[in-house]
FIKOLZA-1660 file (N, C-alpha, C; in steps of 0.1 Angstrom, whole numbers, plus 5000, padded with zeros to 4 digits):
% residues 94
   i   px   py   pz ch aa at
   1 7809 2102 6759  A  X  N
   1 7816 2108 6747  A  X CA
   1 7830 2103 6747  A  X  C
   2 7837 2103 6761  A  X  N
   2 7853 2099 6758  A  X CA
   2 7853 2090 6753  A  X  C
   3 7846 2078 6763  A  X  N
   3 7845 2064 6757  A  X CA
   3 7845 2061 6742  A  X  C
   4 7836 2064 6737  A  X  N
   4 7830 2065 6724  A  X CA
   4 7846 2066 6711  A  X  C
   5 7852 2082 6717  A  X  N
   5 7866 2086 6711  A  X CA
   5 7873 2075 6716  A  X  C
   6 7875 2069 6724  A  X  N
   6 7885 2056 6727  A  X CA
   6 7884 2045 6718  A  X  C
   7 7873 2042 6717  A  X  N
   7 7865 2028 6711  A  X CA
   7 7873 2035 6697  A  X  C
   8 7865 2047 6690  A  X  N
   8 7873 2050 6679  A  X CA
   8 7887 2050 6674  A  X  C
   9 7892 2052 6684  A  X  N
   9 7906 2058 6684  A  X CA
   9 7913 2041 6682  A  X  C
  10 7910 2033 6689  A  X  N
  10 7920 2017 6690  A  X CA
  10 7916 2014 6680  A  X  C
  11 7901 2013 6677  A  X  N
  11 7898 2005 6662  A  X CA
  11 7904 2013 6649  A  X  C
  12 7909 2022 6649  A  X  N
  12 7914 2035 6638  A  X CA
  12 7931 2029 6640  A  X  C
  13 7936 2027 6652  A  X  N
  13 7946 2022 6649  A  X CA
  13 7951 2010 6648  A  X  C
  14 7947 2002 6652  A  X  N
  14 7947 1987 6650  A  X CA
  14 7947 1983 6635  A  X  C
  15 7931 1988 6631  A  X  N
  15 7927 1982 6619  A  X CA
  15 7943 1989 6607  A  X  C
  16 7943 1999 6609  A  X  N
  16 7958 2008 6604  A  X CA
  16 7973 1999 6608  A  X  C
  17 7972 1993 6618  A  X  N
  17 7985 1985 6621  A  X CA
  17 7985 1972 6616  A  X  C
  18 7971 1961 6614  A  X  N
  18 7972 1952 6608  A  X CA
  18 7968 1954 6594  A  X  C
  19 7967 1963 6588  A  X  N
  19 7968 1968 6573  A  X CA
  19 7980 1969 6566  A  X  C
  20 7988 1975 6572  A  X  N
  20 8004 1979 6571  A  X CA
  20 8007 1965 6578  A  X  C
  21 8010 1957 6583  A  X  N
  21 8019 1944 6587  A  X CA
  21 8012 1933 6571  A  X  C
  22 8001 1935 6574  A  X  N
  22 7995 1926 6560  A  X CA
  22 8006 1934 6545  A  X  C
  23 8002 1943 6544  A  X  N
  23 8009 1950 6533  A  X CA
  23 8025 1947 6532  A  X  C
  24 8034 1948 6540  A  X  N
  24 8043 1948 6538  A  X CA
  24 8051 1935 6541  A  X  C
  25 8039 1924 6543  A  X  N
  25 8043 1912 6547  A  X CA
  25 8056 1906 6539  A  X  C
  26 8052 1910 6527  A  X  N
  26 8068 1903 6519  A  X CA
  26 8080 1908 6522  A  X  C
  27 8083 1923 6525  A  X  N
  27 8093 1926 6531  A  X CA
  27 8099 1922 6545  A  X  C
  28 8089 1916 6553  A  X  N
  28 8096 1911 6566  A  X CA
  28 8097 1897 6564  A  X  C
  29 8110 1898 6566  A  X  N
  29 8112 1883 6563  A  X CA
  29 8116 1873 6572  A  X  C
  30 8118 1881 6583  A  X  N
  30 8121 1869 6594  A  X CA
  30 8108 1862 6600  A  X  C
  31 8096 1867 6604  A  X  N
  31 8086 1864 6610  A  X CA
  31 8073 1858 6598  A  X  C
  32 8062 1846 6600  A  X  N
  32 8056 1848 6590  A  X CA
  32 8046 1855 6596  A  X  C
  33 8042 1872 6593  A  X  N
  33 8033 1884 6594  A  X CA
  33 8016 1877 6592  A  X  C
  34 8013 1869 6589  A  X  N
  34 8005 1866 6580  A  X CA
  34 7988 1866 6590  A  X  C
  35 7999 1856 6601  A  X  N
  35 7988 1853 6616  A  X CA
  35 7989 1865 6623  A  X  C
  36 8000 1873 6626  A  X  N
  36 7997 1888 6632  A  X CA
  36 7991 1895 6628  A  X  C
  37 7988 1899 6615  A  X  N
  37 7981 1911 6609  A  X CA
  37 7966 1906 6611  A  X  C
  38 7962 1891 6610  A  X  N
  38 7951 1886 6603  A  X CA
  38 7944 1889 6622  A  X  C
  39 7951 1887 6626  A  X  N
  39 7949 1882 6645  A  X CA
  39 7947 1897 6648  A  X  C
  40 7958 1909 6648  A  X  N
  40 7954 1924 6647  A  X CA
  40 7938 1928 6643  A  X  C
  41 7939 1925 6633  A  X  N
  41 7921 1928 6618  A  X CA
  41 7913 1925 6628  A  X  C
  42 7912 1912 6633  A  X  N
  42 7904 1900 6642  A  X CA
  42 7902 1909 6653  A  X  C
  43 7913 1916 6662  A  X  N
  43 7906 1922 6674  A  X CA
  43 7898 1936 6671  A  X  C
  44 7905 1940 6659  A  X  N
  44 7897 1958 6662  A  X CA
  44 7885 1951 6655  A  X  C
  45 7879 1940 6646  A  X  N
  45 7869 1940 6640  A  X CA
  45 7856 1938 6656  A  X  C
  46 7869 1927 6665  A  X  N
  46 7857 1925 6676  A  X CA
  46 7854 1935 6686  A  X  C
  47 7865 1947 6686  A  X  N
  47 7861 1962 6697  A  X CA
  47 7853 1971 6687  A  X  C
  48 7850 1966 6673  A  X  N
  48 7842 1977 6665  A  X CA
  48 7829 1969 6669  A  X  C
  49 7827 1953 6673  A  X  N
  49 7816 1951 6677  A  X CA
  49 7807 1958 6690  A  X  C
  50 7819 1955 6695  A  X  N
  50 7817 1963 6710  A  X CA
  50 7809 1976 6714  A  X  C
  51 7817 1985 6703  A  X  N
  51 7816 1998 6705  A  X CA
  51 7802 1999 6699  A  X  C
  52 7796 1995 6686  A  X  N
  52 7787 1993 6679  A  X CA
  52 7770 1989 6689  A  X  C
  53 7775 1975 6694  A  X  N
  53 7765 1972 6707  A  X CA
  53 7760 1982 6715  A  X  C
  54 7772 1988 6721  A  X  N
  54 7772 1996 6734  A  X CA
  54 7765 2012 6730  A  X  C
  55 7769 2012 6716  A  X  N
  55 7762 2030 6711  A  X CA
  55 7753 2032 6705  A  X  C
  56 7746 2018 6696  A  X  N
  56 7737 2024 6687  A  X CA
  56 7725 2012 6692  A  X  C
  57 7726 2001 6691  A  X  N
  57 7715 1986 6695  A  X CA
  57 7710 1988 6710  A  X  C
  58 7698 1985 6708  A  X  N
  58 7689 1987 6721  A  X CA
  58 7679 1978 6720  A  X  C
  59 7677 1966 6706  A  X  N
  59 7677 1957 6705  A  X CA
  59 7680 1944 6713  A  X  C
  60 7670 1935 6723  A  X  N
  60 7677 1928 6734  A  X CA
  60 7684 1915 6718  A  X  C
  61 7675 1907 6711  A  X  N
  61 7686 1902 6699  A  X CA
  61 7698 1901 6697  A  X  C
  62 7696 1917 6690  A  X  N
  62 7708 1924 6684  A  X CA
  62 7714 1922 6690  A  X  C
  63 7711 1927 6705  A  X  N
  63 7728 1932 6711  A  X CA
  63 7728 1916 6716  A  X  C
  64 7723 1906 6719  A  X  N
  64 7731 1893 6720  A  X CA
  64 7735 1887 6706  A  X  C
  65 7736 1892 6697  A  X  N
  65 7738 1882 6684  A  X CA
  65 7752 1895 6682  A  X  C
  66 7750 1903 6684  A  X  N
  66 7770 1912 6678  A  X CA
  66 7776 1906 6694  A  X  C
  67 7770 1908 6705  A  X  N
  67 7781 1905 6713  A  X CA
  67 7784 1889 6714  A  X  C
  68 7780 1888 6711  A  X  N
  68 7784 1870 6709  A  X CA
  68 7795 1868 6695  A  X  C
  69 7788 1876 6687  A  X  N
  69 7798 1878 6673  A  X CA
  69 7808 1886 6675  A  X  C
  70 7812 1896 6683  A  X  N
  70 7823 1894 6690  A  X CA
  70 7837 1893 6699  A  X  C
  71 7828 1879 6708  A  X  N
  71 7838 1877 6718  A  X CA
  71 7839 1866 6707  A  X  C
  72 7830 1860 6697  A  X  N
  72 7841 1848 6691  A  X CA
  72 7853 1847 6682  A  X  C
  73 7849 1862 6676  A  X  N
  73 7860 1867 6667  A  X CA
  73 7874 1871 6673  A  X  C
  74 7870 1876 6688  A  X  N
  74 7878 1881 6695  A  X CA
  74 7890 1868 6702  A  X  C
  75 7881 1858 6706  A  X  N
  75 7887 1842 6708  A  X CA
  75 7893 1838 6695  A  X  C
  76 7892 1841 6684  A  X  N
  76 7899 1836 6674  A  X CA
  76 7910 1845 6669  A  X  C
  77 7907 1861 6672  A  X  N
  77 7919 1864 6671  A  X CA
  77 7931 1861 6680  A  X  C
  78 7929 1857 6693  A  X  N
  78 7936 1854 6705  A  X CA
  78 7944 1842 6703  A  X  C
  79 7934 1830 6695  A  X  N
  79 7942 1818 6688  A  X CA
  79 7954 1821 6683  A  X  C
  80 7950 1825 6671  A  X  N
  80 7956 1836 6657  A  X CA
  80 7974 1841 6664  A  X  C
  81 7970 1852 6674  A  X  N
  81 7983 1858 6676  A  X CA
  81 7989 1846 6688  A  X  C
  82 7982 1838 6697  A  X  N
  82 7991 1826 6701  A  X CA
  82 7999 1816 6693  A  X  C
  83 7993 1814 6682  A  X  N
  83 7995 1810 6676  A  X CA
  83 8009 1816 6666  A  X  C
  84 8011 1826 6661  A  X  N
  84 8022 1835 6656  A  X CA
  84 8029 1832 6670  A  X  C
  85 8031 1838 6678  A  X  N
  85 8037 1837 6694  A  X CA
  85 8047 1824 6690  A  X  C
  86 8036 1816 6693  A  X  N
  86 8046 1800 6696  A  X CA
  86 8056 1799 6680  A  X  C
  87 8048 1800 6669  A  X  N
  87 8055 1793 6657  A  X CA
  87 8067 1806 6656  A  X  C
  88 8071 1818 6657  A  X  N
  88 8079 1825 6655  A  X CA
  88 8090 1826 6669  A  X  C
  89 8084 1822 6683  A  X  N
  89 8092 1829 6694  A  X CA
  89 8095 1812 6702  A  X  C
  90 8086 1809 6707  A  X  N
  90 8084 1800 6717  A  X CA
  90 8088 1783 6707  A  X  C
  91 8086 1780 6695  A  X  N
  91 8085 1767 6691  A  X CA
  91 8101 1760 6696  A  X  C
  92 8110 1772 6690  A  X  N
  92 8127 1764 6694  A  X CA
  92 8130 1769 6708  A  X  C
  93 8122 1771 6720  A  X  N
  93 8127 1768 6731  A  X CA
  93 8119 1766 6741  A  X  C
  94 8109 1751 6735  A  X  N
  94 8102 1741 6742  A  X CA
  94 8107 1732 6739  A  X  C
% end
């Protein structure tokens, strides 16, 4: 059961933190928000996979076709926010 509230609890705020950085992307203007929020979305969508596998599928399939769906989402969100990383922090001092 904690577990379960954990799994809910990150994906409840995440999906809520890359909602709001999406949203208010025009007002920040130093950074482009665009790959953070999208890279944010990207991971709670792949711990909602997670959580989803691990609680309800008892399907051998199933549970190989979400968990594959996502550690890839999860790899792309990881691009995503490297990606933000380098072009906002790291590009002018390499």
């Amino acid at each position: 059961m904690f577990t379960e509230i954990i799994i809910a609890i990150t994906v409840i705020i995440l999906s809520f933190v890359g909602y709001r950085f999406y949203k208010y992307k025009n007002e920040i203007k130093q950074e482009n928000i665009n790959w953070l929020s999208l890279g944010i979305l990207m991971v709670s969508f792949a711990i909602l996979c997670y959580g989803v596998r691990t609680l309800f599928v008892d399907y051998e399939k199933v549970d190989t076709f979400i968990y594959r769906l996502g550690t890839t989402v999860h790899t792309l969100a990881f691009i995503f926010l490297g990606y933000f990383i380098y072009k906002n922090y790291l590009k002018s001092k390499l």
